[in-house]
Backbone as CSV, one residue per row, in Angstrom:
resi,resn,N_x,N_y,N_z,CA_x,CA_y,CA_z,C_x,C_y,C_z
1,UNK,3.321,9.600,-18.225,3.428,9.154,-16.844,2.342,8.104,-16.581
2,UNK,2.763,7.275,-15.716,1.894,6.344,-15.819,1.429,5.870,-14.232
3,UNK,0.163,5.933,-13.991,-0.119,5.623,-11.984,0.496,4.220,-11.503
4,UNK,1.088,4.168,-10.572,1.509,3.422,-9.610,-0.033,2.628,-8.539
5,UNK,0.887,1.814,-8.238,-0.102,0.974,-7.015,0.583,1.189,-5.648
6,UNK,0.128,1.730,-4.718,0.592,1.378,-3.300,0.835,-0.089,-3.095
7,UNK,2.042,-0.342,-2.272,2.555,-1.758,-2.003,1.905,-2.337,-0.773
8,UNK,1.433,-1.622,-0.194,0.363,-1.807,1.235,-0.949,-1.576,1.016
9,UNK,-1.790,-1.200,0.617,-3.221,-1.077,0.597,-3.856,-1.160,-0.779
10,UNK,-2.908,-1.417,-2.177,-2.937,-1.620,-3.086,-3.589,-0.405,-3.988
11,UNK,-4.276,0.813,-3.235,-4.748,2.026,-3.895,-3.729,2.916,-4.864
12,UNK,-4.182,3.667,-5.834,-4.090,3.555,-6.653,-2.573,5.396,-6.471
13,UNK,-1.688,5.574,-7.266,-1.139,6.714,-6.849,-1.031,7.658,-7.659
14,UNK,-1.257,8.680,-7.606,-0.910,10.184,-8.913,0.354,10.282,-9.675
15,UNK,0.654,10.124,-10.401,2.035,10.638,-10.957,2.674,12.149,-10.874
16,UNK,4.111,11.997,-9.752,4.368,13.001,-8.756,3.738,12.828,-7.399
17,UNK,3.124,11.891,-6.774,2.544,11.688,-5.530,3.223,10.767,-4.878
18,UNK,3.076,11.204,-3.234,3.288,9.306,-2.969,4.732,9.215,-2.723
19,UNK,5.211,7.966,-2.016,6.473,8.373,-1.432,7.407,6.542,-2.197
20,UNK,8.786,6.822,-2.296,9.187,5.349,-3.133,10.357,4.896,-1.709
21,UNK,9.970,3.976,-1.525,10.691,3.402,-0.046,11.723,2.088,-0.772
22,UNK,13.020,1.971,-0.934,13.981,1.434,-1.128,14.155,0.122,-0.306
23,UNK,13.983,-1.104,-0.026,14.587,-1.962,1.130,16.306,-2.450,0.102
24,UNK,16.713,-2.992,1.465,17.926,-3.256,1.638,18.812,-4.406,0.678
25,UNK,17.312,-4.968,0.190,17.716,-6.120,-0.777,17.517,-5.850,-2.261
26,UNK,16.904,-4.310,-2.338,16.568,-3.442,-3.711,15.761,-3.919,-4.242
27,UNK,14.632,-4.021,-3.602,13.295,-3.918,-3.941,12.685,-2.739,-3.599
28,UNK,11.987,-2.269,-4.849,11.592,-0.859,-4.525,9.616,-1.420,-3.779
29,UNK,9.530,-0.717,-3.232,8.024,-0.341,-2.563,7.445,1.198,-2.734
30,UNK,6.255,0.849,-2.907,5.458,2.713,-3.160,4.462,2.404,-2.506
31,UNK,4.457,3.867,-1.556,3.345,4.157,-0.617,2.429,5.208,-1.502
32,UNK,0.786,5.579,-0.961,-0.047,6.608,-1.226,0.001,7.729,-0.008
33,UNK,0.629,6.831,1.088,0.369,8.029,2.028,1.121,7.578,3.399
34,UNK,1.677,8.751,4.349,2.075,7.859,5.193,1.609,7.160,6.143
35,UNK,0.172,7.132,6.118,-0.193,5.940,6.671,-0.154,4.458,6.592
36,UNK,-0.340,4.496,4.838,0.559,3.013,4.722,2.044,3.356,4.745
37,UNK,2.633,3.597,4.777,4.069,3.194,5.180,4.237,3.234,6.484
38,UNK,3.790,4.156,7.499,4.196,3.633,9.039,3.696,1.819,9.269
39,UNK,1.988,2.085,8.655,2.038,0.261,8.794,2.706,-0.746,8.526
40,UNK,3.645,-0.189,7.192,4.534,-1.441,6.787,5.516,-1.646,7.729
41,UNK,6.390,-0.581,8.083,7.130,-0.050,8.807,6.957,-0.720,9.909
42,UNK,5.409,-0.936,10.695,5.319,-1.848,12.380,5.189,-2.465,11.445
43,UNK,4.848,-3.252,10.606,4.907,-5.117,10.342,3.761,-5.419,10.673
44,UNK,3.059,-4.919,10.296,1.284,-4.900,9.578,1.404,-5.533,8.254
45,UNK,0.071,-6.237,8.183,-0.386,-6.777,6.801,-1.291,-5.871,6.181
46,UNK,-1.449,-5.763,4.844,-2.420,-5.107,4.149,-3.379,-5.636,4.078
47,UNK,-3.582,-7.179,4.343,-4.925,-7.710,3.824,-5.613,-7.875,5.167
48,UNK,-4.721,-7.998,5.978,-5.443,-7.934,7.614,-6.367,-6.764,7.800
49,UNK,-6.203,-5.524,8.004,-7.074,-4.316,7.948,-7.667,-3.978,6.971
50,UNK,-9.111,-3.665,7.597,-9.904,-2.865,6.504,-10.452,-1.881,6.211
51,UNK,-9.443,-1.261,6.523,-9.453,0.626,5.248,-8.672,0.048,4.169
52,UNK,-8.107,-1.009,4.094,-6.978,-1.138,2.325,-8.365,-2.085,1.634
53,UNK,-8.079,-0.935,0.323,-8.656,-1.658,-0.654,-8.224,-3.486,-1.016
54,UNK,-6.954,-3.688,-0.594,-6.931,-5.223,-0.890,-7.911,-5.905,-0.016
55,UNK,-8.151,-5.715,1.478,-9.132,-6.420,2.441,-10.521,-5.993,1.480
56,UNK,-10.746,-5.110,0.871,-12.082,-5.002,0.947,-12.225,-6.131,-0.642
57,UNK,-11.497,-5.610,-1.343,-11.662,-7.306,-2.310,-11.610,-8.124,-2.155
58,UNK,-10.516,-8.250,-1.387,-10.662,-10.214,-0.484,-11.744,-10.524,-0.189
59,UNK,-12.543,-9.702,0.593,-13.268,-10.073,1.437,-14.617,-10.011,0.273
60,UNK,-15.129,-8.590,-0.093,-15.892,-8.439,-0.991,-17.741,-8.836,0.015
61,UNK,-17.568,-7.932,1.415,-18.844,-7.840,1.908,-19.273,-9.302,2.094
62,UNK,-18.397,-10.034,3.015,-18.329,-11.389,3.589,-18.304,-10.970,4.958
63,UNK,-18.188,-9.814,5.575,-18.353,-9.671,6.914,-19.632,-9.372,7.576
């Protein structure tokens, strides 16, 4: 088994964890939790907020 990446906050997922969200054009997406997926869900960015590990690399203590 091999870990997954969340598609929203880019953190990292357990094998057996974590939820696999289907869109309409069959692209698969994987959440860690449902907190990132309600965000995707309102049409939030991942790199905009910073609790996701992607903002905190972007940024990398530039704030």
């Amino acid at each position: 088994m091999e870990w997954k990446t969340c598609s929203f906050c880019e953190g990292e997922i357990e094998p057996g964890c974590g939820k696999k969200y289907v869109k309409k054009d069959g692209s698969i997406m994987h959440f860690c939790s449902s907190k990132c997926e309600k965000n995707f869900k309102l049409g939030r960015v991942g790199r905009r907020l910073r609790w996701t590990n992607i903002f905190r690399r972007i940024t990398k203590g530039q704030q």
